[in-house]
N, C-alpha and C positions, 0 to 999 in steps of 0.2 A: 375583799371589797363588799361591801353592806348594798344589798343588791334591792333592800325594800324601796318600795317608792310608790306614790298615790298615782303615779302616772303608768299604768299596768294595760296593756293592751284587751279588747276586747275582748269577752271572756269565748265568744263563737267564732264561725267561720264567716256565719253569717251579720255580724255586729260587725265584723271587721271588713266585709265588702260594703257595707251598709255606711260604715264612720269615713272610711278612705274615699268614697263617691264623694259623698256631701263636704267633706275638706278638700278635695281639688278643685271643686266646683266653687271654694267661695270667693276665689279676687274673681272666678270669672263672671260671676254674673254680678260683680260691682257696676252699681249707675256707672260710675266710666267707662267701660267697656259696651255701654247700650250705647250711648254718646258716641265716641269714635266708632263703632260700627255705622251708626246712622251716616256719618259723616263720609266712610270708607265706601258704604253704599252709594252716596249721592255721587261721587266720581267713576265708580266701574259698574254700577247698575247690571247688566247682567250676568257680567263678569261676576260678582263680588260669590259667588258661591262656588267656581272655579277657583279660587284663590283661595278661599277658605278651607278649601277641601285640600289644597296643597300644601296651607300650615299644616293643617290638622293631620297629615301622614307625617310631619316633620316633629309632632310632638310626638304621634304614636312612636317613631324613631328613641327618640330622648328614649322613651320608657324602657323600647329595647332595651337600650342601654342598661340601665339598671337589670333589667332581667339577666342580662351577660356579666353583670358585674356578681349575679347569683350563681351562674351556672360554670362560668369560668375561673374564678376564687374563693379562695378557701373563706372560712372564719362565717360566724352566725351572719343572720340577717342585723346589723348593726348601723343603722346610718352615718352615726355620730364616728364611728371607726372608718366607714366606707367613704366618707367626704376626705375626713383624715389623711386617709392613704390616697385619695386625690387628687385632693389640693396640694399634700406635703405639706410638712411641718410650717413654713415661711405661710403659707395659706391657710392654715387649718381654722382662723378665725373668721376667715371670708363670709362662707355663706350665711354666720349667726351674727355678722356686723351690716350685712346688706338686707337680711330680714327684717333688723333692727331699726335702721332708718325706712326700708320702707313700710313699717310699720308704723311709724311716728306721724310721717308725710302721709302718708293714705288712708289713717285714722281720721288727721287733723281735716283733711279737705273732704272726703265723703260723709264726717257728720254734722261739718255744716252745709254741706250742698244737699243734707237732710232737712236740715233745721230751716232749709227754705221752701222745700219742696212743703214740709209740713205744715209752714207759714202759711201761702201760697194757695195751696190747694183742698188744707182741711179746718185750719183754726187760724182765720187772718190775724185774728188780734195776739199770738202769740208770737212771743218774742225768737226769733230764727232760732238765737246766738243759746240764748236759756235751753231750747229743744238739743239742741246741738251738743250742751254742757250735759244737760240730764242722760239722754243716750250714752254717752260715752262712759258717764258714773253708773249707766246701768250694766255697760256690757264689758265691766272692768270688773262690778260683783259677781255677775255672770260666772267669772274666773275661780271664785270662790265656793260655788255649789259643789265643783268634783268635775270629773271628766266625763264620768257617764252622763250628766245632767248638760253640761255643755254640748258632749255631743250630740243628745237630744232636740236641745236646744236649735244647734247648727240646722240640724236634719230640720225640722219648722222653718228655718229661715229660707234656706235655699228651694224647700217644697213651697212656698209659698210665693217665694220670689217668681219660679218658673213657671207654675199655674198663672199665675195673674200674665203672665207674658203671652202663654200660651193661651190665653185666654181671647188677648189682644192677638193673636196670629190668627186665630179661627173668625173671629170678628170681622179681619179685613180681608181675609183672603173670599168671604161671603159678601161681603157692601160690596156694590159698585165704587169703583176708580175717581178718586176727585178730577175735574175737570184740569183742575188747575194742575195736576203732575201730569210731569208727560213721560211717555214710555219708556222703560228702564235701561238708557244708552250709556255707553260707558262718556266721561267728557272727553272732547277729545284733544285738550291736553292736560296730563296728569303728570303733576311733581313723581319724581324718583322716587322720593321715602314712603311715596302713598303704598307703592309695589310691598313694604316691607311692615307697615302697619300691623296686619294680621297678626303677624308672630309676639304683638303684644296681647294677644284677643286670649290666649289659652295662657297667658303665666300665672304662676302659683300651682302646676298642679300637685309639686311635689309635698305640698305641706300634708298632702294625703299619703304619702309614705310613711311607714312604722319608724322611728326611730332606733329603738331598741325594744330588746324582749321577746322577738316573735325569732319564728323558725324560718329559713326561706322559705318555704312552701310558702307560708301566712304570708309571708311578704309577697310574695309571688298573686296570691288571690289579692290582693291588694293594688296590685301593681293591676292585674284584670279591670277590679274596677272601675278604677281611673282613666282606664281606654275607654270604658261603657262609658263613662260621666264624661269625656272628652270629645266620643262620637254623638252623645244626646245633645249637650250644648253645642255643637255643632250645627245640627241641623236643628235647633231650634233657634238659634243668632239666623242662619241663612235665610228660613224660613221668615222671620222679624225682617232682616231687611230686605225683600222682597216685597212683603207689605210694606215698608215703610214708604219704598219708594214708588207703590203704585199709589198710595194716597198724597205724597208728597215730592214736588215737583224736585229732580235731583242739584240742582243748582240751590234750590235753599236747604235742604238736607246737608249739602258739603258747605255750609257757608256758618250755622250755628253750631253750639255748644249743646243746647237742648233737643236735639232732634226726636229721643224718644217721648219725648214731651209733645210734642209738636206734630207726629205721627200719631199718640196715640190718641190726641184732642180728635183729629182727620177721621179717626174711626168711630170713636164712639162719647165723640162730644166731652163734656163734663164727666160723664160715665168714664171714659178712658182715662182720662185725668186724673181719676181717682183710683181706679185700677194701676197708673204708673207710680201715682206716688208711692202706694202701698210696694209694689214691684220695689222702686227706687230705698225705701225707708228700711227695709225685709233684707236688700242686696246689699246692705250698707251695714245692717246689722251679720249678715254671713260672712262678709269680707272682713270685718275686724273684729268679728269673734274668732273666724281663723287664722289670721293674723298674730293675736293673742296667745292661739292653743301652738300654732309653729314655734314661738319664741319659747314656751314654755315649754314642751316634748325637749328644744334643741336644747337650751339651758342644764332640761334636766339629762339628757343624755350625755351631754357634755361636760357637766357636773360629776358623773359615773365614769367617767377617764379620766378624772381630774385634770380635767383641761380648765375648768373652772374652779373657783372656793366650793370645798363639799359639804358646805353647811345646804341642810335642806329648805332654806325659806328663799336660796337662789333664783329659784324660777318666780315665785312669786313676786320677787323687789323686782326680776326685771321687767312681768309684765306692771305691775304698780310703777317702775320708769317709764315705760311707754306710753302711757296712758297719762299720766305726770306731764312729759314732753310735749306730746297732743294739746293738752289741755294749755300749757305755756304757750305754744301757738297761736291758739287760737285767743288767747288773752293781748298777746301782742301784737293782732294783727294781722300777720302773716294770711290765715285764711280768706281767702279770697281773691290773694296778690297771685298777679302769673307767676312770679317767682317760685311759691308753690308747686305748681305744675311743671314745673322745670327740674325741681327735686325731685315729684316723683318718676318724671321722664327717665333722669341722669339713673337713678336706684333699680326702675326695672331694669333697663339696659344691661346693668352692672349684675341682676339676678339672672340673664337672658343668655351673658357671658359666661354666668357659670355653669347652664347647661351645652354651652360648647368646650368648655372645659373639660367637661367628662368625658366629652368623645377623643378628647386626644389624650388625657390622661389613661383610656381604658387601654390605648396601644402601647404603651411606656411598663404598664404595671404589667409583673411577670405572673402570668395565670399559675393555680393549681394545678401542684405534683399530676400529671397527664392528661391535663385540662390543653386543647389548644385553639385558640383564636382562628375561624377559619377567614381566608380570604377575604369572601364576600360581605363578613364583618366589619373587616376594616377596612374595606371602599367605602360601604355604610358609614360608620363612624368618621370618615372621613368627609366625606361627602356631604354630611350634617354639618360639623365643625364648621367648613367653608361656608357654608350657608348662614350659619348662625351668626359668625362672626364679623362677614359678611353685612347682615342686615343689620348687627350692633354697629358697624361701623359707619354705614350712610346713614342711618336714624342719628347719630350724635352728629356728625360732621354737617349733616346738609338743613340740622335746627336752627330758626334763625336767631340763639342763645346760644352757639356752639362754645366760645369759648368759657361761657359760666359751667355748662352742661360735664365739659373736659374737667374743670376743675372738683366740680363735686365728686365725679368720680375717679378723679388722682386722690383729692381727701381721704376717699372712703376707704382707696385700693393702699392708702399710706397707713390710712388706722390699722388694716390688714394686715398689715407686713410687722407694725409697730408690736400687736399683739405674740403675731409670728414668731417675731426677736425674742418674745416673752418665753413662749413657750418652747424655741431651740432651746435658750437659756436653761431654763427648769429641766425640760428633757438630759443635757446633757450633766445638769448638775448631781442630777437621780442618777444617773447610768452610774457619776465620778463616784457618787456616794455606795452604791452598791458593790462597786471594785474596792473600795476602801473597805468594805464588811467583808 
């Protein structure tokens, strides 16, 4: 199998702590996730960093995971194999058809919810919808400089995004408290699915795991990373809405869509306004340039098992699809419709289900020649699973779109299985063909 490929892992140890931070990090610091945190804040006020602190051990979890999936089986650090063996054959298309729409869906809405901010905030007279198209054609070239350049690139986006954040943290945590919030109480009554919000606040961070190419060790520093970039955003989202909510009264916090907008006018006027756009335009460009480089990595990893066609321009048609689709979107309207946000609701969910996936699959899959799973692992892995599956389950159920929400991801979960069919098929046709030789 022809092993070259322009998608070659970082040539350091330190490149590759450096690329895995700044790509786990980019759905998280997507404007949407400033948004819903604002919001999350405005109902648990002093809570909201208790609760954050308790996804955030539930993600450090997942990553175990993967760490055990290093330590306790055999074969390189492979992702594209490691999903594989997973999901099983019937799955094995899952996680690169649920990146795939949310790629499309979280493209299409964060670069117009740019193209407004931009309107808005820095060039009234320009037209949203044009800023929105231009972005999106720039960070579709983007794709085309190389990997080093992109990840570069990334690394800019997300240092940029966070400084300006952080910037707005140190700001309000110094001003005096507007009169108008009042002190940071939890509401006291709070819908069920607010409990389970958070566990949207850290997805995507796998798009910062290697694919293929590296050694577990490498993957293993990688996998380090990602906890640092998971503990950092962390307490710098806490940190945010704490401030948010000492400048803004928690009842309109939980009531808008704009809250870091709205928070960061309360601190520092026009000044802040401008600091979030940049924030909001920066997180928009890191989330769907990660977006992008996850489709691409998986395509081409997938490509290399021929699980896909092995022609090399694979990865690139599909992010030029994506970007394609986006741009169809957004031509047809779609952006701006809640329908939109329903998609992307339905698709995390379904990306959210596949890290509880792993924890029951890690107990099913027979570890390495004297490798043994102990106990306390699989309470672990168990005890995550429930959780996880858990929070996918009253996040869809208690939407007040539950039944659209079910069906997008029956769709998704059918495309899934449809590809699945595909690939039994082919597998068992190669085994017939190889007994026949």
């Amino acid at each position: 199998m022809n092993r070259s490929s322009k998608y070659k892992p970082p040539d350091s140890a330190r490149q590759a702590f450096l690329f895995a931070g700044v790509y786990a990090l980019g759905l998280m610091v997507s404007p949407d996730n400033l948004a819903l945190l604002g919001r999350f804040a405005g109902h648990f006020g002093v809570y909201t960093a208790l609760l954050m602190a308790g996804v955030a051990l539930l993600y450090f979890s997942y990553i175990r995971s993967y760490e055990d999936l290093y330590t306790h089986f055999s074969g390189p650090a492979d992702n594209a194999l490691d999903m594989r063996a997973i999901m099983g054959t019937w799955l094995a298309y899952y996680p690169l058809i649920v990146r795939t729409m949310a790629a499309i869906f979280i493209t299409t809405g964060l670069t117009v919810s740019s193209g407004f901010v931009f309107n808005e905030v820095f060039v009234y007279w320009f037209p949203n919808f044009s800023f929105a198209y231009i972005l999106l054609a720039l960070l579709a070239g983007l794709f085309f400089l190389g990997p080093a350049t992109r990840a570069k690139a990334q690394s800019i986006f997300v240092g940029t995004a966070m400084a300006g954040l952080a910037l707005l943290v140190v700001a309000g945590l110094f001003k005096d408290a507007s009169q108008a919030a009042s002190p940071m109480s939890a509401s006291p009554t709070i819908a069920l699915p607010w409990f389970f919000v958070p566990l949207l606040l850290f997805m995507g961070f796998d798009i910062g795991i290697p694919e293929t190419g590296v050694s577990p060790g490498r993957a293993k520093a990688s996998l380090k990373a990602i906890k640092s970039a998971i503990a950092l955003f962390g307490v710098l989202m806490v940190l945010w809405a704490i401030v948010s909510a000492q400048h803004v009264a928690g009842e309109k916090l939980a009531a808008t869509s704009i809250a870091h907008m709205i928070a960061a006018r309360e601190i520092l006027g026009q000044s802040g306004r401008i600091i979030m756009g940049i924030v909001v335009i920066t997180g928009t460009c890191a989330a769907v340039n990660a977006l992008f480089e996850s489709i691409a990595r998986m395509t081409e990893a997938m490509r290399r098992q021929r699980m896909l066609p092995g022609l090399r321009y694979v990865p690139r048609a599909a992010v030029l699809g994506v970007a394609t689709a986006a741009t169809a979107m957004m031509a047809g309207g779609l952006a701006g419709d809640e329908a939109l946000e329903v998609y992307i609701r339905a698709v995390l969910l379904l990306w959210l289900g596949g890290y509880g996936l792993l924890q029951v699959r890690l107990l099913s899959i027979p570890p390495a020649a004297g490798a043994v799973i102990p106990n306390i692992t699989k309470a672990r892995l168990l005890t995550t699973a429930a959780i996880t599956f858990g929070g996918v389950t009253i996040l869809a159920l208690t939407n007040g779109h539950t039944m659209f929400i079910l069906k997008i991801m029956a769709t998704t979960l059918g495309l899934a299985l449809f590809f699945g069919t595909f690939g039994k098929w082919r597998d068992k046709g190669g085994h017939h063909a190889e007994n026949q030789h």
